[in-house]
C-alpha positions, 0 to 999 in steps of 0.5 A: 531527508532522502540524500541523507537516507541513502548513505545508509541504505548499503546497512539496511538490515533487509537489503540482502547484498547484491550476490545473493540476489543473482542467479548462479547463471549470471556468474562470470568465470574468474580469471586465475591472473587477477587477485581474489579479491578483485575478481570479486569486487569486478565481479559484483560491480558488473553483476550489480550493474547488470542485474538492477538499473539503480542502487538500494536506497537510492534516490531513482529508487525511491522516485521509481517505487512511489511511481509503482505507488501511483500506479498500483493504487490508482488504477486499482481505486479506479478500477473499482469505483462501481463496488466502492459507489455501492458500499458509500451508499450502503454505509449512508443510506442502508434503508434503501441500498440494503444488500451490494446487489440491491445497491447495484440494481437501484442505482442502475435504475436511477442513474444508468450504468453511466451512474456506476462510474460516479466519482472516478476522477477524484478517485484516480486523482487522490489515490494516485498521491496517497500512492505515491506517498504510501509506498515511496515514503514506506521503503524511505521509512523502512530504512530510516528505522532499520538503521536507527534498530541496528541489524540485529534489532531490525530483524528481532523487531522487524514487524514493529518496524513494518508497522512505524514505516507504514504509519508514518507514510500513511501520515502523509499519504492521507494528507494528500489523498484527503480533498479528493475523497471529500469531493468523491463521496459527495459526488457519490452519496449526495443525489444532485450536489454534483456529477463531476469534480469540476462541479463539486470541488468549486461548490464545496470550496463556496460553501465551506471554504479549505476546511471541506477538503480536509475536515474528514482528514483525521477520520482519514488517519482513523481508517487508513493509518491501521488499514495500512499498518496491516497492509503492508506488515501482514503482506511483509509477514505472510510473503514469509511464511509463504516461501518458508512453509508453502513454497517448496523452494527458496526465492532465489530458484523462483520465476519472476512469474512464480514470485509475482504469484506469491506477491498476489497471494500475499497481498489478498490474505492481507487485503481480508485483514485490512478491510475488517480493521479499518471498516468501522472509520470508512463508514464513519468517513463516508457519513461524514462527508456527506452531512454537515456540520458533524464531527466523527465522534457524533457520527460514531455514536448515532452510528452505534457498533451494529451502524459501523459495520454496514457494508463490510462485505462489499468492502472485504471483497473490493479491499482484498481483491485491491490490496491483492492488485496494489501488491501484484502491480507494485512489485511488477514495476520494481520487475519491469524497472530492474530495481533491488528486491532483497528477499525476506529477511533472515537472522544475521549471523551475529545473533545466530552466534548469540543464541547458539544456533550455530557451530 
């Protein structure tokens, strides 16, 4: 898929060309001896070739983004587990983990501080794939439908595009990330089952086979397909309308610090968003993984709609400060690796004829 995709990233609706991108510092004068259009074609070889170590589309560009992935959702999931041990229990158990800072104190006190940190290996191990899916796959997606929309149709339609690239990325995401988050919530919620994931995945796998690795996949789909779809559409929207109505000047004139403070900004309103439309599947994924023999649509219903939403600000706090992270960490690894980073999109100029807005 990707040698076929690529082809077709120099078409990509989103991709702005590689001038637009650069500084009017990095230009080189023109030597009068040469022809126009040499000059120019010389000229955006060698600033493309300055200014970005690989090409939009390419496959060094896709490996490099679902590394960003590996990276941002990784260490972020991991960084966090404390606040994420605490909400599983409040979700599980909330008689006797009422509040985040009841939940704190009475795992301390049983546990230790050492008890806090319960469940980072399949944590890291599990959202360093779903990483490696979810952004790799998102940029190859992003430009599939872009081309298959056409320009025009890209732009008019381009949050529904967001929203097809990042559904079908978490597809797959999920898929990977399931078996280590079955393991994670056992180690978590189930007092004795088992401290580590050597322990637990080789006494789920006695007890219930394949299946206890993958059965809590399609709950999985339930909270992360619409989490994602929010995550990165919101993220993609509110980077726009930050740097049109907030930020007093183009992007272009930006710092790369002051882009990575738009990206953080960005990706916290969008995390709020995220964690609200997804809460009611994470508490049905957290239930189910810790009870057997029950399925998602008899834990929703015990669960009943007050049920769903235990833990809801623990989990507004920890998945928007996380998706903040995910953002800032991601895109300082497209910074740091020198790949392309087209701007918001703008109109094309051939719907801007259509409509009439220009002369």
């Amino acid at each position: 898929m990707f040698s076929s995709v690529a082809p077709l990233a120099r078409l990509n609706p989103f991709h702005a060309p590689h001038l637009q991108l650069l500084q009017d510092g990095a230009r080189k004068r023109p030597d009068p001896a040469e022809p126009p259009s040499s000059r120019r074609s010389l000229a955006a070889a060698a600033l493309a070739e300055e200014e970005y170590s690989c090409e939009y589309g390419s496959l060094k560009f896709y490996a490099l983004c679902g590394f960003g992935g590996v990276l941002s959702c990784g260490l972020t999931h991991t960084a966090v587990v404390p606040l994420d041990l605490v909400k599983c229990r409040i979700q599980v158990n909330p008689q006797k983990y009422r509040s985040i800072f009841n939940g704190f104190s009475v795992t301390v006190k049983e546990d230790g501080v050492r008890g806090l940190a319960k469940g980072w290996a399949p944590t890291f191990y599990g959202y360093s794939m779903q990483g490696l899916c979810k952004f790799g796959f998102y940029e190859v997606f992003k430009v599939l439908y872009g081309n298959l929309l056409g320009e025009e149709n890209a732009y008019l339609w381009r949050t529904s595009l967001y929203l097809a690239a990042s559904a079908s990325a978490e597809f797959f995401a999920d898929i990977a990330l399931a078996p280590m988050e079955a393991a994670k919530v056992r180690i978590q919620t189930q007092p004795g089952y088992a401290n580590t994931l050597r322990q637990a995945a080789p006494k789920m796998f006695a007890e219930e086979g394949v299946w206890a690795f993958y059965k809590g996949v399609v709950p999985l789909w339930m909270r992360q397909i619409p989490y994602t779809m929010m995550k990165f559409a919101c993220f993609e929207r509110t980077v726009e309308a930050l740097y049109k109505y907030v930020v007093p000047k183009p992007r272009s004139e930006c710092s790369k610090p002051e882009q990575l403070v738009v990206t953080f900004v960005a990706g916290y309103i969008a995390g709020v968003f995220c964690a609200i439309v997804s809460h009611p599947a994470d508490s049905v994924v957290s239930v189910l993984n810790k009870e057997k023999g029950s399925s998602a649509s008899q834990v929703l219903v015990r669960l009943g709609f007050k049920g769903v939403w235990k833990g809801l600000f623990a989990r507004i706090i920890m998945i928007g400060t996380l998706t903040a992270l995910q953002w800032f960490i991601y895109d300082s690894v497209k910074v740091y690796f020198r790949l392309p980073r087209p701007p918001p999109p703008e109109m094309p100029e051939s719907l801007k004829k259509k409509l009439g807005l220009t002369e």
